[in-house]
C-alpha positions as CSV (number, residue, x, y, z in Angstrom):
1,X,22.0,180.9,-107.1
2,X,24.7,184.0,-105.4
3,X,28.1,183.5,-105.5
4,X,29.0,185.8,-102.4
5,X,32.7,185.8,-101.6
6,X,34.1,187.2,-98.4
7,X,37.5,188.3,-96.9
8,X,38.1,187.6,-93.6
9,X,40.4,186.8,-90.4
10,X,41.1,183.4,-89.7
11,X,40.1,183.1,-86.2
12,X,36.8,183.9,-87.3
13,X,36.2,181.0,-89.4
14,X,34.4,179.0,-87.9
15,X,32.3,181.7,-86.4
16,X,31.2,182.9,-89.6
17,X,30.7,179.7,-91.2
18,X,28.2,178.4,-88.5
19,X,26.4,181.7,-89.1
20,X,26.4,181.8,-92.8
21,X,24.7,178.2,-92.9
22,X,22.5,179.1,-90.2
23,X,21.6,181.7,-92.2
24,X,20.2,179.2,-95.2
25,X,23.9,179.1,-97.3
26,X,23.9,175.7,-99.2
27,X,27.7,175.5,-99.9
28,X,30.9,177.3,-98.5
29,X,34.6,177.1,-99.6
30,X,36.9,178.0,-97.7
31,X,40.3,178.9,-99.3
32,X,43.5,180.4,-97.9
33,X,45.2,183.4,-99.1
34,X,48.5,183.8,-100.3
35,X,50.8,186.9,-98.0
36,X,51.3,189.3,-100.9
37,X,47.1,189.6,-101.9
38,X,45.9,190.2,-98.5
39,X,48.7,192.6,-97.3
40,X,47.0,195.8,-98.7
41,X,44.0,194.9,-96.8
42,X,45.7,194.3,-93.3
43,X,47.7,197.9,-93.8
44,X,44.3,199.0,-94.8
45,X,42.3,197.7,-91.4
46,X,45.2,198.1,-88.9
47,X,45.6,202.0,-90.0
48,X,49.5,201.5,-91.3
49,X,50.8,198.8,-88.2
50,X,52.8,195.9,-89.3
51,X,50.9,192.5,-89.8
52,X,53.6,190.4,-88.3
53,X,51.5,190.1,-85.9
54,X,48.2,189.5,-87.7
55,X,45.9,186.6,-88.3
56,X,46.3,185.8,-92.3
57,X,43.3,186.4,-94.1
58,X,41.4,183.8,-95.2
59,X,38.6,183.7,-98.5
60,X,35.1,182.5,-97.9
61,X,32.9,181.2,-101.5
62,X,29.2,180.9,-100.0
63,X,26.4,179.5,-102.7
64,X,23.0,180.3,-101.5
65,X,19.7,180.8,-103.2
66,X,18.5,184.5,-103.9
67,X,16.2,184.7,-101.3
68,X,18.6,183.8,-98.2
69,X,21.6,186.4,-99.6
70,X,20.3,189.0,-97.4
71,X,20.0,187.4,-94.8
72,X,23.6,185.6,-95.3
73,X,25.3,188.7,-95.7
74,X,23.2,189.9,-92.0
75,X,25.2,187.2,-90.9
76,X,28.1,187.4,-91.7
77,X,28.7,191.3,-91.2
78,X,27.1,190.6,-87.5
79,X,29.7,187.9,-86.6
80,X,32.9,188.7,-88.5
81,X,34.8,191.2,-86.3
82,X,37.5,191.5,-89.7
83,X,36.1,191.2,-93.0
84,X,34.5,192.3,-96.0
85,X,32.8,191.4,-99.1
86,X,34.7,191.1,-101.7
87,X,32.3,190.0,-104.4
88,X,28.7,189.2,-105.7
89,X,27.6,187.4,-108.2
90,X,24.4,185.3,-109.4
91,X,25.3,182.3,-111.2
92,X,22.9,180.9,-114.2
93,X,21.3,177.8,-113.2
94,X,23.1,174.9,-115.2
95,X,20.0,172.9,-116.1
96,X,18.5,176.0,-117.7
97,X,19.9,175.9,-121.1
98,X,19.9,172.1,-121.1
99,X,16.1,171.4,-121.4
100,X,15.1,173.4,-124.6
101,X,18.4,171.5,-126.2
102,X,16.6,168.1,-125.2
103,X,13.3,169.7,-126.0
104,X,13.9,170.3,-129.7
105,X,16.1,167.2,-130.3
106,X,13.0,165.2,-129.2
């Protein structure tokens, strides 16, 4: 299972949610960001202009299974007009280092 976490505008939300599950995601958290973390990143995309103006960024947490993160990320960089991937990681599989416990106490 990736971990796959995204930065984007709010107003494209829902866009990129639809997509990402289209895609084959299994899970996607959507979070809110605080003004002061994602002000660098609106200076950064808006060359310097204030971001009064601006939509407030907005974190995505998408779980999907190794062989749809390709095509998850396709989807999201192809519907996201604002974003960018902030982080990826594969998680280890819970049940993996349960069954040789139960194995050897049986």
């Amino acid at each position: 299972m990736n971990r796959i976490t995204m930065l984007l505008k709010s107003s494209d939300v829902m866009a990129v949610r639809r997509a990402v599950f289209a895609a084959g995601a299994s899970r996607v958290v959507v979070s809110p960001l605080p003004r002061h973390a994602w002000a660098a990143y609106l200076q950064d995309w808006y060359c310097g202009k204030p971001a009064a103006g601006c939509d407030a960024l907005v974190q995505l947490d998408v779980g999907v299974d190794a062989c749809h993160a390709d095509d998850v990320i396709s989807a999201f960089l192809a519907t996201a007009h604002v974003g960018k991937i902030g982080r990826i990681t594969q998680c280890a599989s819970k049940t993996k280092g349960m069954f040789p416990a139960l194995l050897q106490a049986a």
